[in-house]
C-alpha positions as CSV (number, residue, x, y, z in Angstrom):
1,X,-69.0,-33.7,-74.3
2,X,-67.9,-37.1,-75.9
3,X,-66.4,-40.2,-74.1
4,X,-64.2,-42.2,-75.2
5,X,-65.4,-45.6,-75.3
6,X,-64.0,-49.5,-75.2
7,X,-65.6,-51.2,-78.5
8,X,-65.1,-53.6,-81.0
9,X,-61.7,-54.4,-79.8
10,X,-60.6,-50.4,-80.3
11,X,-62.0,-47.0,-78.8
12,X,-64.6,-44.6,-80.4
13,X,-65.7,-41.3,-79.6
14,X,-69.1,-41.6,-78.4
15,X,-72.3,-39.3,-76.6
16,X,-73.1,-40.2,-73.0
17,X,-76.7,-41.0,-74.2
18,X,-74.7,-43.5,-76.1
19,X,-73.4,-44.9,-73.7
20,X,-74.9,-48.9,-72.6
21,X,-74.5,-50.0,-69.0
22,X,-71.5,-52.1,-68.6
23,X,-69.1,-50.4,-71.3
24,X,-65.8,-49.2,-70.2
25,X,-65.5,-45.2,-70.5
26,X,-61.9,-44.4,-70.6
27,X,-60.9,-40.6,-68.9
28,X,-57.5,-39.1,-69.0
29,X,-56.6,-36.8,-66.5
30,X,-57.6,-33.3,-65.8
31,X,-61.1,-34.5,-68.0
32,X,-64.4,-34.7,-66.1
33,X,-66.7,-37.9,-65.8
34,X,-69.0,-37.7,-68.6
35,X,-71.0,-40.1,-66.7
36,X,-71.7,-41.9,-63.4
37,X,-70.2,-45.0,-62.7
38,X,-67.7,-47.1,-61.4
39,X,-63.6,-46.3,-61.5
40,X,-62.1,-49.8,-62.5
41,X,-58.3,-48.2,-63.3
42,X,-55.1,-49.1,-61.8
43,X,-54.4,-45.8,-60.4
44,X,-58.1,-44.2,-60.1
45,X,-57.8,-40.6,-59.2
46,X,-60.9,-38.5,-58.9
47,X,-61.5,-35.1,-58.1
48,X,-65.2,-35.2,-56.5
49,X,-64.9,-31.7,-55.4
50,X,-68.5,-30.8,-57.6
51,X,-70.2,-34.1,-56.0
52,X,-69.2,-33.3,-52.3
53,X,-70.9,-29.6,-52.9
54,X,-74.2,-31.9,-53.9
55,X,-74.2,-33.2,-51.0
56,X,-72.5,-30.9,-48.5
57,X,-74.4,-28.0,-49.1
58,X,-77.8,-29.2,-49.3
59,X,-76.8,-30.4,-45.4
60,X,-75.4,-27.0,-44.7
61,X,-78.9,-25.5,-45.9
62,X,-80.6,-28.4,-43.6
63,X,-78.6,-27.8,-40.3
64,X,-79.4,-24.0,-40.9
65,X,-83.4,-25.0,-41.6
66,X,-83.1,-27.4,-38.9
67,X,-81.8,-24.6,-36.3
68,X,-85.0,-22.0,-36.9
69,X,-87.4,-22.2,-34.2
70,X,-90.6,-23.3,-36.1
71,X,-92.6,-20.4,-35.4
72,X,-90.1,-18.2,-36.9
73,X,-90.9,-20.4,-39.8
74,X,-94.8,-20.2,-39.8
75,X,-94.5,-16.7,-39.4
76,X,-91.4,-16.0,-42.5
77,X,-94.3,-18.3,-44.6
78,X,-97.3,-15.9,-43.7
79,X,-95.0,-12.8,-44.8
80,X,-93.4,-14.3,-47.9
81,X,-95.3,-12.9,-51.0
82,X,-94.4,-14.4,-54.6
83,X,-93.2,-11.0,-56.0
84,X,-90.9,-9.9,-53.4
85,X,-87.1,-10.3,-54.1
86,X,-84.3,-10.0,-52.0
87,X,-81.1,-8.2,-52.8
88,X,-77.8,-8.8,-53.6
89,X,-76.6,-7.6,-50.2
90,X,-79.2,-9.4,-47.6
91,X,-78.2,-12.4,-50.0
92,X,-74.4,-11.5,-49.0
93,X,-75.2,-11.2,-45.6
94,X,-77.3,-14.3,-45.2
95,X,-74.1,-16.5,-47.1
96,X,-72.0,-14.7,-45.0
97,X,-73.7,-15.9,-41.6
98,X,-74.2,-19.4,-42.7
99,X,-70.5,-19.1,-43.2
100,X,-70.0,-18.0,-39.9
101,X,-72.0,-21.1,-38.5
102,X,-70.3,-24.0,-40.3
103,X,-66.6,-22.3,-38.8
104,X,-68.5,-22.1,-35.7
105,X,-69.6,-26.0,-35.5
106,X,-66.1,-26.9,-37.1
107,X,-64.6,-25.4,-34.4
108,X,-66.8,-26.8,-31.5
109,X,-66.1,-30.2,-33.2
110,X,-62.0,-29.2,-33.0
111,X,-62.5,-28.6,-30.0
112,X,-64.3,-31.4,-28.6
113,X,-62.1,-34.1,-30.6
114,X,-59.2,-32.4,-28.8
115,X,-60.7,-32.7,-25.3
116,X,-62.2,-36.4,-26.2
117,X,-58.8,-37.6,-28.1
118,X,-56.2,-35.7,-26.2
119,X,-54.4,-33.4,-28.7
């Protein structure tokens, strides 16, 4: 991926490892970010749907660890051998119920901002 870069009074195609702290990256729209940084435009748009799964998932996987009594835990680590795998279906299942927990707490916290904010 190249970005387009603000240089020398003109733009030039550049790599991100390129890229010096401070420069203006220009993106058109419908391109991703090659980069982090800051959105200077007049109009900035961005679609952060791939950095709200960085950080909404990992929390999803901690209110799920969070929730197991810690003895289930101790006892899951005594049983868990190196070479065992699990398949595709108990994988299915296990997405499937952590599923059914975040549309359980969404609904609780429907619910309670109804009651709480009158709706």
């Amino acid at each position: 991926m190249r970005s387009t870069v603000r240089r020398a009074g003109g733009t030039q195609q550049v790599k991100p490892e390129e890229l010096s702290i401070g420069e203006i990256v220009l993106v058109k729209p419908g391109t991703r970010l090659p980069v982090d940084g800051e959105v200077v435009g007049s109009h900035p748009a961005v679609d952060q749907s791939s950095i709200d799964d960085r950080v909404i998932v990992p929390l999803g996987v901690l209110l799920v660890r969070w929730m197991i009594p810690a003895e289930i835990l101790v006892e899951c680590r005594k049983r868990a051998s190196p070479g065992v795998t699990i398949s595709t279906a108990w994988m299915w299942t296990g997405a499937i119920i952590i599923g059914m927990l975040w549309f359980a707490c969404l609904a609780m916290l429907l619910v309670w901002g109804m009651r709480r904010f009158g709706g």
